[in-house]
C-alpha positions as CSV (number, residue, x, y, z in Angstrom):
1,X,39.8,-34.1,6.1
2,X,41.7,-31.0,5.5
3,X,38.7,-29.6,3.1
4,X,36.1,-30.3,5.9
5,X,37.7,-28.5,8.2
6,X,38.1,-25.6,6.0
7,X,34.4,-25.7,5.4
8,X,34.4,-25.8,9.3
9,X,36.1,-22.9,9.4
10,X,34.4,-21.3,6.5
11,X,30.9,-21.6,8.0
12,X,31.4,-21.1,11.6
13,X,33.7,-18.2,11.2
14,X,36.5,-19.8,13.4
15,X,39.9,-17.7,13.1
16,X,42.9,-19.6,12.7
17,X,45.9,-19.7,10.9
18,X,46.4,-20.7,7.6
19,X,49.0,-23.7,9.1
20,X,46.8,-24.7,10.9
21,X,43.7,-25.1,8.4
22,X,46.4,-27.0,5.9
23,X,47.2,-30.0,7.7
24,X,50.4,-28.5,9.3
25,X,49.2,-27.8,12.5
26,X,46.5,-29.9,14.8
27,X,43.3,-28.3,15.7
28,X,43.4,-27.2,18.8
29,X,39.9,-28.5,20.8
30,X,38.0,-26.1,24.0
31,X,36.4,-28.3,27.2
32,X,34.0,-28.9,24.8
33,X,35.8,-30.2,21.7
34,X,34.9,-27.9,19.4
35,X,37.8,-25.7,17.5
36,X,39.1,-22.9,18.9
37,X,40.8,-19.7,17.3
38,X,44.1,-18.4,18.4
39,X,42.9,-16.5,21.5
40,X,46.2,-14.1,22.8
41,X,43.8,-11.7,23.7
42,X,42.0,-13.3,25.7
43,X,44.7,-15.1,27.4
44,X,45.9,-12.0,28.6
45,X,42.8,-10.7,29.7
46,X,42.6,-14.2,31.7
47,X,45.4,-13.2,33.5
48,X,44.2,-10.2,34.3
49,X,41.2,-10.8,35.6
50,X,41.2,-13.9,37.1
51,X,41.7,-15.6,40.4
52,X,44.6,-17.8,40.9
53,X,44.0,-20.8,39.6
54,X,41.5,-20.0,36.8
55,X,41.2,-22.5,34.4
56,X,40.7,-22.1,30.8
57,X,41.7,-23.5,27.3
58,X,44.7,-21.6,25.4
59,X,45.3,-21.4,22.1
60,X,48.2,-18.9,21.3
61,X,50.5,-17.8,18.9
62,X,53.4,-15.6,19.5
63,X,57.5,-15.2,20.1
64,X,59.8,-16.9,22.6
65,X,61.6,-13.8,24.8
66,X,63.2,-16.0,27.2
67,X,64.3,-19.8,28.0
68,X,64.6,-21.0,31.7
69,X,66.1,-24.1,32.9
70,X,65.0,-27.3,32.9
71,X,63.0,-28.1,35.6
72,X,62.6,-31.8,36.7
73,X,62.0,-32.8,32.9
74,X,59.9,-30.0,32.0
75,X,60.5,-27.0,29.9
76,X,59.7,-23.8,30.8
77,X,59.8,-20.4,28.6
78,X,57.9,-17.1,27.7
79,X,56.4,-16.3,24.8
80,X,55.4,-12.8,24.1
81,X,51.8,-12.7,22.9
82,X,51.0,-8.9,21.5
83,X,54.3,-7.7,21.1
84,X,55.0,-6.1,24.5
85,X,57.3,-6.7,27.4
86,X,53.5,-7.1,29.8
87,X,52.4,-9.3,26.8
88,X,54.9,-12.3,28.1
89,X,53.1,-15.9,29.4
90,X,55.0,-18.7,30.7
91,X,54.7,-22.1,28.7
92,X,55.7,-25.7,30.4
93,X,55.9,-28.4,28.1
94,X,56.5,-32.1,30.2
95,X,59.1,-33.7,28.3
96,X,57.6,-37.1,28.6
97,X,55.9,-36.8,25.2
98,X,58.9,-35.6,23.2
99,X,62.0,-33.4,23.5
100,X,61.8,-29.5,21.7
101,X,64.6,-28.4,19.8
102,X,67.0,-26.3,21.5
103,X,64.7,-22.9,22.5
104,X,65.8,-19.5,21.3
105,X,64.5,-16.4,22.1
106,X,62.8,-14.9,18.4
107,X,61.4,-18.9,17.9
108,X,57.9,-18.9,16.5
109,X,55.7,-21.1,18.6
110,X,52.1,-22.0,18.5
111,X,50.9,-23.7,21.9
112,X,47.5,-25.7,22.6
113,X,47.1,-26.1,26.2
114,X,45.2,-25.3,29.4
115,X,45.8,-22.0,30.9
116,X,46.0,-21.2,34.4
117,X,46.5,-18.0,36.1
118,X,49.5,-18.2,38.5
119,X,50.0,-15.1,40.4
120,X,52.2,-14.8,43.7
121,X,49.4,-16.8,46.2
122,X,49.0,-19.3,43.8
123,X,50.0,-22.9,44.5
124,X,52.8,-22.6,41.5
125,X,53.3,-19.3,40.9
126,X,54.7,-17.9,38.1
127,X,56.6,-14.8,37.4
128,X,54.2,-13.7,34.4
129,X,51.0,-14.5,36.5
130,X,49.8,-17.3,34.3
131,X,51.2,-20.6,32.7
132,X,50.2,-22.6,29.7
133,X,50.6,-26.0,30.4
134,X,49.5,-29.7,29.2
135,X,50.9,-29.0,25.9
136,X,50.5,-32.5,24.9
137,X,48.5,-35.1,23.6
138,X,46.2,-37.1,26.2
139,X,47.7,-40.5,27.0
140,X,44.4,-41.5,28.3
141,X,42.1,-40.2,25.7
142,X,42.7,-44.0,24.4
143,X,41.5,-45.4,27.8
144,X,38.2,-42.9,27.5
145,X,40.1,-40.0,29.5
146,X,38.0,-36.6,28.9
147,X,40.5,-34.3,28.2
148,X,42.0,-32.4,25.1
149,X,44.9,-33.0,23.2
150,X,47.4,-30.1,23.1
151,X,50.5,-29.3,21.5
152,X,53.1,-26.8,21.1
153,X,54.7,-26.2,17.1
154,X,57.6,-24.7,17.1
155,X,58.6,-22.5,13.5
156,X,56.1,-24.6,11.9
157,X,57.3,-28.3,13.4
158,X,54.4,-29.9,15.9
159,X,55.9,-31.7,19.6
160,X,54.0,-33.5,21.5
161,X,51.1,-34.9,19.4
162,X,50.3,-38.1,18.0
């Protein structure tokens, strides 16, 4: 399996990171199922310009700046996604499927998720203008639920996946 998805990779063109091309890390899937690359940039430009509630598959890679509270069994933190203070997203992982180690700001993390942009009129707004949420495997992809798996992997160790 982990050869074919190299080829995958090798053909199509598809960026990811080496973890995630050796087994280490999941795929992580678009709308559509197919493989997407790590897409900060884009993310970003998401939150730019987009309305609130825009909709979109994430998959990022960056550095945790900042752990909040838990909030009704779900944690919430930034991770910095180009290395500046305006590059920071918000991340909510539901605890249901798994508890994360103890975040620390400097943490590595690669999420899988669905982005949505969050500014102040949204219906949850966030302080960074965009969350990545569902960062977790589908508990009713066995019961034909059309939805992709995410997934957050924290300095190299994958949560929320089966």
């Amino acid at each position: 399996m982990r050869s074919l998805l190299g080829l995958l990779v090798f053909f199509l063109g598809i960026q990811v990171s080496e973890a995630a091309v050796s087994g280490a890390i999941p795929p992580c899937l678009d709308d559509r199922y197919a493989p997407l690359a790590v897409n900060n940039a884009h993310v970003l430009m998401l939150r730019e310009g987009t309305q609130d509630q825009h909709k979109d598959r994430a998959f990022v890679q960056g550095v945790v700046t900042n752990v909040y509270s838990d909030r009704t069994g779900h944690n919430h933190f930034a991770l910095n996604l180009d290395s500046h203070p305006a590059g920071d997203i918000e991340l909510i992982y539901n605890q249901e499927f798994g508890r994360l180690p103890n975040l620390v700001p400097g943490m590595t993390v690669v999420a899988c998720g669905d982005y949505i942009t969050a500014g102040p009129r949204s219906r949850l707004p966030s302080p960074m203008g965009a969350i990545i949420h569902w960062l977790h495997y589908n508990p009713g992809d066995r019961d034909g639920g059309k939805h992709p798996h995410g997934f957050v992997a924290i300095n190299g160790q994958v949560y929320g996946y089966q």
